[in-house]
Backbone bond lengths (Angstrom), bond angles and torsions (degrees), N, CA, C in turn:
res aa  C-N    CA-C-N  psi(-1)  N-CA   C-N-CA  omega(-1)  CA-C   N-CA-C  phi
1 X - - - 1.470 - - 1.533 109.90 -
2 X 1.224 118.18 -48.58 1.529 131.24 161.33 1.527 114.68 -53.41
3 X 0.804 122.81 -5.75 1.805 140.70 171.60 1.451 96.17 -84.04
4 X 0.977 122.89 -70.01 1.599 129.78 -127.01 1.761 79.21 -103.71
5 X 1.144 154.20 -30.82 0.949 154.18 147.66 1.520 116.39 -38.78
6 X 1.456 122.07 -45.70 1.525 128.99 -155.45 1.535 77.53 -79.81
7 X 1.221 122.15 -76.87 1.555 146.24 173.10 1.575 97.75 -6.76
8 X 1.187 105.69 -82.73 1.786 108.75 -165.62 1.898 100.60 -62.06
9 X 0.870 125.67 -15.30 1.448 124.46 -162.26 2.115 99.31 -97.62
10 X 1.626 111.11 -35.48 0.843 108.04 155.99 1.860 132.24 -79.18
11 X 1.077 99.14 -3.66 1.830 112.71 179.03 1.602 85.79 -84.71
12 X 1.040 124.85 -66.26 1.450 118.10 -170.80 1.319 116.68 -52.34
13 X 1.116 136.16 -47.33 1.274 122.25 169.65 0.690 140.01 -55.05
14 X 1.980 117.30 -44.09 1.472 133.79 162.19 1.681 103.36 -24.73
15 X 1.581 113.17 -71.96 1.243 140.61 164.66 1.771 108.51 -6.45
16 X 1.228 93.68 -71.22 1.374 119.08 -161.09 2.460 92.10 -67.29
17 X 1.360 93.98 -40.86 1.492 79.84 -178.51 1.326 101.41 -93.44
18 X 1.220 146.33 4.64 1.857 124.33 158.71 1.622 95.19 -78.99
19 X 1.264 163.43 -49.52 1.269 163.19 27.30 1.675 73.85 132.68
20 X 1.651 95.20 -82.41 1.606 120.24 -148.68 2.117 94.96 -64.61
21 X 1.137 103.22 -22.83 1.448 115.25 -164.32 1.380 116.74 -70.10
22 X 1.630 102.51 -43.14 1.291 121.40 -174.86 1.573 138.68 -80.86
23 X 1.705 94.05 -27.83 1.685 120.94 145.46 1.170 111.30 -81.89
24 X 1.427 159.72 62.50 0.764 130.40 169.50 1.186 121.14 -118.15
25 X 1.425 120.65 3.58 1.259 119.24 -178.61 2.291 86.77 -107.60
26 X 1.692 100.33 127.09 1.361 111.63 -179.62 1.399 115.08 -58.72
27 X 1.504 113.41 130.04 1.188 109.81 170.15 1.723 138.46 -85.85
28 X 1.478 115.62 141.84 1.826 93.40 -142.34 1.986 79.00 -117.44
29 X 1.538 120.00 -29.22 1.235 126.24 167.32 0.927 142.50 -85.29
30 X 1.891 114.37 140.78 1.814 95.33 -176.79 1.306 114.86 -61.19
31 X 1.912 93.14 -165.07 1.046 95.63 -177.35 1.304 125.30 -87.25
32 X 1.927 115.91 150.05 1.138 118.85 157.63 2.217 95.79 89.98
33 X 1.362 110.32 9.45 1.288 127.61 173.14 1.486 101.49 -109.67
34 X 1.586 120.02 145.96 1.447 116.95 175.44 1.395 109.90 -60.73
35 X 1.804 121.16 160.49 0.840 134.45 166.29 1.672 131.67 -60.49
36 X 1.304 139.49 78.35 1.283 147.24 138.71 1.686 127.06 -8.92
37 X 0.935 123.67 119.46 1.473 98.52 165.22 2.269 105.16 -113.28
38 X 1.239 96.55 -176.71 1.371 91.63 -166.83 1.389 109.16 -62.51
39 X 1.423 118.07 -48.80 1.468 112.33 -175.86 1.726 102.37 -52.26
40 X 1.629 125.41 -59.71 0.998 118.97 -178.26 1.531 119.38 -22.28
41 X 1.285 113.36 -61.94 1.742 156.74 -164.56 1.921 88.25 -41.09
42 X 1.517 93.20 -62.07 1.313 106.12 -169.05 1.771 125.65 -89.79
43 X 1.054 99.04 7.26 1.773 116.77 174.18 1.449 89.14 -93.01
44 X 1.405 127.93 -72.84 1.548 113.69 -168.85 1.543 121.91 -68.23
45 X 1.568 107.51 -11.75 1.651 90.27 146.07 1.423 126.99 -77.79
46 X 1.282 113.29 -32.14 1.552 102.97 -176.00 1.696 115.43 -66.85
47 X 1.409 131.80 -19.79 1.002 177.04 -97.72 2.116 93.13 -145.08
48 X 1.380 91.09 -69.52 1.527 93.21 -177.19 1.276 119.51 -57.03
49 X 1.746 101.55 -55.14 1.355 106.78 179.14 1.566 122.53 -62.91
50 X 1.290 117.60 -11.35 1.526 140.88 -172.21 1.569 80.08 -58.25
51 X 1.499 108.45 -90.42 1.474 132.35 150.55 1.185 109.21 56.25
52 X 1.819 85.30 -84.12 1.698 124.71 -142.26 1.619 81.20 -91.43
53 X 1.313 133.85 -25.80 1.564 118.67 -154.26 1.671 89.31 -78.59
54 X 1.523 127.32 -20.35 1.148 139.30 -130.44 1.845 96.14 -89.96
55 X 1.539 83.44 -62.95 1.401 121.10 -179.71 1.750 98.30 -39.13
56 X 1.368 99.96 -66.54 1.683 114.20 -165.90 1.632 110.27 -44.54
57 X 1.638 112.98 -58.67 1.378 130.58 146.90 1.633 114.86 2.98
58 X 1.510 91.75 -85.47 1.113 117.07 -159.28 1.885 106.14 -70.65
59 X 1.208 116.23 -22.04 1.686 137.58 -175.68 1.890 101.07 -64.97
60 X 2.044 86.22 -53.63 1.523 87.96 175.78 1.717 140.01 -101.96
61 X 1.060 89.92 42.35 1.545 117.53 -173.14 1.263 108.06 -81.10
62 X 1.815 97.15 -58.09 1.934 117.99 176.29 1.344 97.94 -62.50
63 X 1.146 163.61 -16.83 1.247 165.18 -171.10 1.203 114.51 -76.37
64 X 1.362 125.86 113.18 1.951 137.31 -166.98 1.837 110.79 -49.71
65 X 1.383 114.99 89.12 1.629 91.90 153.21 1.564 152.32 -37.54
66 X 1.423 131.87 162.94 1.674 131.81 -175.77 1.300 75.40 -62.62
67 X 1.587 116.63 139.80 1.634 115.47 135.61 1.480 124.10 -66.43
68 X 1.038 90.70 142.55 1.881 109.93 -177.70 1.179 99.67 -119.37
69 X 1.393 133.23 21.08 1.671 132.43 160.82 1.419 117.18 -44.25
70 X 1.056 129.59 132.11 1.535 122.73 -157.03 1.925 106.00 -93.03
71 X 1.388 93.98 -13.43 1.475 108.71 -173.08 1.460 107.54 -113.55
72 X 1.250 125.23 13.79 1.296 120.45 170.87 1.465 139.64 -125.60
73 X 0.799 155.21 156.32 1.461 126.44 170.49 1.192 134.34 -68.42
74 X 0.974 121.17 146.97 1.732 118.65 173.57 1.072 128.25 -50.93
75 X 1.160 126.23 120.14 1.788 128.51 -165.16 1.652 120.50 -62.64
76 X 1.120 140.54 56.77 1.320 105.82 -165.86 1.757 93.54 -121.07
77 X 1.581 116.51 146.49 1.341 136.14 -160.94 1.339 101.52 -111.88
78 X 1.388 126.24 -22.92 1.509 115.15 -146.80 1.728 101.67 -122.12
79 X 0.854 129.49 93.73 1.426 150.02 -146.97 1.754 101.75 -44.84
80 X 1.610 106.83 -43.94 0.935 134.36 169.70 2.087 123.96 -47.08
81 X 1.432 71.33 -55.94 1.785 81.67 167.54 1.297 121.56 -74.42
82 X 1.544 106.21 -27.26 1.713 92.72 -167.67 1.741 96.11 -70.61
83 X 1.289 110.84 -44.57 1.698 103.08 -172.06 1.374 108.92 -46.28
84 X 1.264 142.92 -44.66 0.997 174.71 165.18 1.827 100.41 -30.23
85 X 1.177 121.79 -73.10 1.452 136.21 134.60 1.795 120.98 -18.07
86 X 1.602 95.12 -89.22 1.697 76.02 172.55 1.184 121.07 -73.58
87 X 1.067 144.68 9.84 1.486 142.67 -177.00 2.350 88.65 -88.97
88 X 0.879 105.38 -11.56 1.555 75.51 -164.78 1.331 77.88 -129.33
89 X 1.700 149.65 -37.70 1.603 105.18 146.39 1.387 139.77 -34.13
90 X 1.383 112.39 -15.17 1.688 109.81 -163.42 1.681 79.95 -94.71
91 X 1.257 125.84 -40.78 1.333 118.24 -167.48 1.422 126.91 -66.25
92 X 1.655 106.94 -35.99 1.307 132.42 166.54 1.820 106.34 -50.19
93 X 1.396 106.33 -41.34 1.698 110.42 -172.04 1.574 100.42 -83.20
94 X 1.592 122.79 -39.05 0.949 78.18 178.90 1.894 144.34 -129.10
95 X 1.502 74.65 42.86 1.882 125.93 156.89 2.015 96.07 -39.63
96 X 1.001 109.43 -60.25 1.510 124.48 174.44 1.791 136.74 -51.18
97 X 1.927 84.98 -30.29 1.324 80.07 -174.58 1.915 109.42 -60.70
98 X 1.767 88.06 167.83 1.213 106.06 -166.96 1.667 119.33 78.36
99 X 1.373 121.48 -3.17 1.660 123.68 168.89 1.505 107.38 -65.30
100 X 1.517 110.11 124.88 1.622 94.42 173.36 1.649 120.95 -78.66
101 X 1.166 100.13 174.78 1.578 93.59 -166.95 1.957 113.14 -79.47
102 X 0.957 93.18 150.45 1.894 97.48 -173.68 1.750 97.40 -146.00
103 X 1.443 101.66 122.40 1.794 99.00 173.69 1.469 114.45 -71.69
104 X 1.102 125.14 132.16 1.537 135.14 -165.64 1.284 108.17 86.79
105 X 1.229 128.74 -11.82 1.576 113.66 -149.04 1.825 102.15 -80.68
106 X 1.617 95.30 170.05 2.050 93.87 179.79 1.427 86.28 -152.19
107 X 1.777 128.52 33.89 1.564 95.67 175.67 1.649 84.86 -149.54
108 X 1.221 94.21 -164.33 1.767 107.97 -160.76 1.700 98.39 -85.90
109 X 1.244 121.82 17.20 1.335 135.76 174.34 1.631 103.13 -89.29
110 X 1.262 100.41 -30.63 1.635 103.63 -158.16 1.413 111.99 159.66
111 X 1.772 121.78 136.13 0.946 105.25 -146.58 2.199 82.38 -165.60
112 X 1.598 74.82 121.56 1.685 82.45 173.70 1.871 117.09 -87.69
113 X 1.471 119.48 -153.93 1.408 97.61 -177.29 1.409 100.73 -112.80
114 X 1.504 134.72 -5.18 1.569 138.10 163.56 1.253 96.36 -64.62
115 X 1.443 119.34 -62.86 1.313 115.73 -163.40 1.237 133.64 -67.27
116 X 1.516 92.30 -22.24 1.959 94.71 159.63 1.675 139.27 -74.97
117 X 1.799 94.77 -14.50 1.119 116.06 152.33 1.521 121.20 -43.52
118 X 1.471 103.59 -69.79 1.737 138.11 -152.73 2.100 79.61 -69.90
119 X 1.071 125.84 -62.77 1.129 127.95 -171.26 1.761 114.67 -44.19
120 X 1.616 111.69 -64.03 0.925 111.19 -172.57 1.652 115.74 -72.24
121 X 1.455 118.86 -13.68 1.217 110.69 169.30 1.508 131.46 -107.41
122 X 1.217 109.04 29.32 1.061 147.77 -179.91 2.128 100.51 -81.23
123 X 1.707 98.71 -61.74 1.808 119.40 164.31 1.732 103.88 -20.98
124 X 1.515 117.39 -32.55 1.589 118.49 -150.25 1.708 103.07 -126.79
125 X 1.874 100.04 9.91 1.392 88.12 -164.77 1.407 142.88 61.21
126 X 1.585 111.16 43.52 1.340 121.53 -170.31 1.350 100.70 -126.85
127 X 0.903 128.85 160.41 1.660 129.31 160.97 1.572 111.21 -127.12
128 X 1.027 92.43 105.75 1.836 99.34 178.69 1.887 101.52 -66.84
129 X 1.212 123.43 -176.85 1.403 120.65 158.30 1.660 100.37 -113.69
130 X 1.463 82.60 165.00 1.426 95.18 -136.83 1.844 101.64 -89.52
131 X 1.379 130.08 25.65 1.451 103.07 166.79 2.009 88.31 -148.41
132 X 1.333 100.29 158.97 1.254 113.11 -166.59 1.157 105.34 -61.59
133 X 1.385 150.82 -17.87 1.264 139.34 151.01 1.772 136.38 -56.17
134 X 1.474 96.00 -43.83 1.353 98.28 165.86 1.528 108.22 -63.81
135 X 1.618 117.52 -36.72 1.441 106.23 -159.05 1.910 120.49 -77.30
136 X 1.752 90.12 7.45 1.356 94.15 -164.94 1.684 101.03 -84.49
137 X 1.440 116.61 -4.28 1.422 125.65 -147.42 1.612 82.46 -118.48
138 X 1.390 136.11 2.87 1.532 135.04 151.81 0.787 117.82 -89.44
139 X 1.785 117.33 97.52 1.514 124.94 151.82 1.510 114.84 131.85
140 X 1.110 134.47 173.35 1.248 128.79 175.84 1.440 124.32 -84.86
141 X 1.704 117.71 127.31 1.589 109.70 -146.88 2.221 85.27 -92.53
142 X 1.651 81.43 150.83 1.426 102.99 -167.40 1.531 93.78 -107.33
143 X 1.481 115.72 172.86 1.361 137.16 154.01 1.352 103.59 -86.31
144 X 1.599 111.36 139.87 1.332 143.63 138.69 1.797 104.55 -0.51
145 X 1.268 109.03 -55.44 1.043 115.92 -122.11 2.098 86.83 -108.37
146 X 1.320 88.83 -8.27 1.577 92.58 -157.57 1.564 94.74 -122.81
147 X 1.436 120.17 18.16 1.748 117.36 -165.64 1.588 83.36 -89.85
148 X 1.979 91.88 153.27 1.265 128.31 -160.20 1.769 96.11 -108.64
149 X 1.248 125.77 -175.34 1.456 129.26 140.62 1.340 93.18 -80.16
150 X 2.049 114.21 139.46 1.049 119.09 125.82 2.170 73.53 134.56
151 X 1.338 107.18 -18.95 1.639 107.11 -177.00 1.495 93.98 -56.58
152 X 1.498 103.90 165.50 1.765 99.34 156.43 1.938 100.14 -122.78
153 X 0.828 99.04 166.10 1.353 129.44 166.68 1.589 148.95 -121.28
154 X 1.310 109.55 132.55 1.593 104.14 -153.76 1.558 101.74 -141.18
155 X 1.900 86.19 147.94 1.814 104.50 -155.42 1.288 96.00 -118.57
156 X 1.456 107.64 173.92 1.747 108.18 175.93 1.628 92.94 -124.75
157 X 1.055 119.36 -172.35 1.402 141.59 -178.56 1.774 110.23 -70.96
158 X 1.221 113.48 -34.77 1.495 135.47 172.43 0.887 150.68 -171.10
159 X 1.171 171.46 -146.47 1.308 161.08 -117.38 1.266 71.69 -143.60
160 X 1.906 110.40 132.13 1.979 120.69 159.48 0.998 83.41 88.41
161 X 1.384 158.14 -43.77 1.625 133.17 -119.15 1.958 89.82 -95.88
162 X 1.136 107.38 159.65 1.298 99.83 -170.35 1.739 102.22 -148.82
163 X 1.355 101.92 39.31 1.653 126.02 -178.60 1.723 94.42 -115.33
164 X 1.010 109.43 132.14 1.538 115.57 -170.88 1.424 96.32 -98.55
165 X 1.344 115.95 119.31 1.794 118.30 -166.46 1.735 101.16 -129.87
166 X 1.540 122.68 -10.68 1.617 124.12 177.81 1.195 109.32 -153.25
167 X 1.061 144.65 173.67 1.605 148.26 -124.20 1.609 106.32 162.99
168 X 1.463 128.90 148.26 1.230 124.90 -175.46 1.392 91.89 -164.27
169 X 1.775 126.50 -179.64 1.117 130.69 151.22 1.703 115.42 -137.53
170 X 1.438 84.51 159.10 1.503 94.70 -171.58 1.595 119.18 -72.98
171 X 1.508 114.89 125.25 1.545 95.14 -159.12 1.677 91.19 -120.57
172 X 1.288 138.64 -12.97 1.200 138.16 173.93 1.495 116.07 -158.60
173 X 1.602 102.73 127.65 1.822 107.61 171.81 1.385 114.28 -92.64
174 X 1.359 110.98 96.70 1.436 108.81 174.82 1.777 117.42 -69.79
175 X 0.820 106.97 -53.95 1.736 119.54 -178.52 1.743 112.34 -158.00
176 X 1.605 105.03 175.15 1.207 116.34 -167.25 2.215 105.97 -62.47
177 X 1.054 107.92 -9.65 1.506 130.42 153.09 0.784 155.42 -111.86
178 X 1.583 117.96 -3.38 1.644 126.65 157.60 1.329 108.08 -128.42
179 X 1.537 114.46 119.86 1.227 132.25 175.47 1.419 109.13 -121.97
180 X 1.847 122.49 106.30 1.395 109.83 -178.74 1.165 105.05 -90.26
181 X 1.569 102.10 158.18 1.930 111.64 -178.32 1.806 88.73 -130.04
182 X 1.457 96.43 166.52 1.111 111.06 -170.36 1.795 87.00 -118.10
183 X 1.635 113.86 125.77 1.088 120.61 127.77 1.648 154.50 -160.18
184 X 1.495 143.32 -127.99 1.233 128.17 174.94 2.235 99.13 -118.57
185 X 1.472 92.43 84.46 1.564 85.87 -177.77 1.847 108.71 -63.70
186 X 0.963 133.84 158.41 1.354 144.04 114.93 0.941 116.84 23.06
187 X 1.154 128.93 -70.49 1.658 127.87 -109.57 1.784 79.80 -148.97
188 X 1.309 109.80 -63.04 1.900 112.70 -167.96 1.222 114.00 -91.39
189 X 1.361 129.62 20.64 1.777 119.50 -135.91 1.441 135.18 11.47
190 X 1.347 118.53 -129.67 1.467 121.16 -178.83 1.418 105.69 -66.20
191 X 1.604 122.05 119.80 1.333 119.51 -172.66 1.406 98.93 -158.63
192 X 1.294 123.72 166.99 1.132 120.61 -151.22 1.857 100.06 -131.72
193 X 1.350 137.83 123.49 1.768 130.41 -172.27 1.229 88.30 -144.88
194 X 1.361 88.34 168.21 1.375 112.88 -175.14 1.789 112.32 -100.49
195 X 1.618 98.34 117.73 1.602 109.22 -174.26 1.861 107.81 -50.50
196 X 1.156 124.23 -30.09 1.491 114.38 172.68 1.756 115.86 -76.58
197 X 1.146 133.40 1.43 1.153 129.42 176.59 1.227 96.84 -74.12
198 X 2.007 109.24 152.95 1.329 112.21 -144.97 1.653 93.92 -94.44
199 X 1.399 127.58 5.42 0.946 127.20 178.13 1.960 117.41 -83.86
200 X 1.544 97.31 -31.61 1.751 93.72 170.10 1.488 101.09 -96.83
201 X 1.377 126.18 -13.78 1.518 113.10 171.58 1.555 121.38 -51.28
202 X 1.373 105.42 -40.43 1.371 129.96 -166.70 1.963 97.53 -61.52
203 X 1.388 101.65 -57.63 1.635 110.71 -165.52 2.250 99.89 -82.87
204 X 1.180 122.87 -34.18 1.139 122.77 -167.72 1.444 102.76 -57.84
205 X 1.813 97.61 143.42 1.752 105.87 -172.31 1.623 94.56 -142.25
206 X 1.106 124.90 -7.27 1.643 117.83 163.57 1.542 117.21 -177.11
207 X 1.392 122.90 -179.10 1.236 113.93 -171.31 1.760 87.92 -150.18
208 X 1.375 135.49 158.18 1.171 152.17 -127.97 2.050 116.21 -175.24
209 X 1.580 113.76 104.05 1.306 94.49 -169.40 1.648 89.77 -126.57
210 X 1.599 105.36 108.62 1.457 156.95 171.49 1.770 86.79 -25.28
211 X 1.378 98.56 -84.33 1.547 129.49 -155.66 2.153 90.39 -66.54
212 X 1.289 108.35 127.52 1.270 130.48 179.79 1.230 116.09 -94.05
213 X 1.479 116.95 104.21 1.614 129.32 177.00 1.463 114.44 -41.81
């Protein structure tokens, strides 16, 4: 009786492990769909989303770049953005202060007053041209009286002179009498004065606003 017991108790198991043998690879698909396994499962998602990164890419390609026209102004529409814009040119410039001055220069070695222009708007993907004369002929010229942050401003050599020889930008309107500009003096390097002191009143011959209302 203990025979025929051991016997049937070992048939069942046998049973039970071809059983266990034949499922044994987990099933990850419905039914009546081929068999998947998980890594599979998870390659053609990574795969999909690959895809989609591809797609997106390729969606924003057709999509209009900043102009970098050297003769035009900078495009910006969204009132919001431009602050946004000059707020991180003005920041980019005045990242610098304290650089002494170097003719030609555009880096923290040394740094003229075009080139601190060309540098800081560079932060926004713009390319100004590169000497304070051309840059006076970017943008629509403002009044004195009506400069923004983010205008630039341009000096001559002296009183009358009407050769544009330095360049700065406007980095804060305090009142109807202090307007600071950011630029690369001579003498102090990158430093920052106020456009109504009677000393740039004397040399100032126009003012210029880059950024397009």
């Amino acid at each position: 009786m203990r025979t025929l017991y051991t016997t049937s108790a070992l048939f069942i198991f046998l049973v039970l492990i071809m059983a266990s043998c034949q499922s044994s690879k987990p099933t990850f698909s419905k039914r009546g769909e081929t068999y998947k396994s998980a890594r599979e499962i998870a390659e053609e998602k990574r795969q999909a989303r690959k895809a989609g990164k591809m797609a997106a890419r390729r969606s924003s390609k057709g999509k209009p770049l900043a102009s970098k026209d050297r003769t035009s102004r900078t495009k910006v529409t969204n009132p919001r953005r431009l602050d946004e814009n000059v707020a991180t040119v003005i920041e980019t410039a005045r990242s610098y202060t304290g650089t002494p001055y170097r003719w030609g220069g555009t880096s923290r070695v040394g740094m003229d007053c075009s080139g601190l222009l060309c540098t800081s708007f560079q932060s926004i993907n713009v390319a100004l041209p590169r000497t304070s004369e051309e840059q006076s002929r970017y943008g629509k010229e403002v009044r004195p009286k009506d400069l923004k942050e983010g205008d630039l401003v341009f000096f001559g050599a002296s009183r009358n002179s009407r050769e544009i020889t330095h360049v700065g930008m406007v980095t804060e309107v305090v009142n109807d009498s202090e307007v600071k500009f950011i630029h690369a003096s001579t003498s102090l390097g990158v430093i920052e004065n106020n456009f109504f002191s009677e000393h740039y009143q004397k040399i100032f011959i126009k003012a210029v606003r880059p950024f397009a209302e």
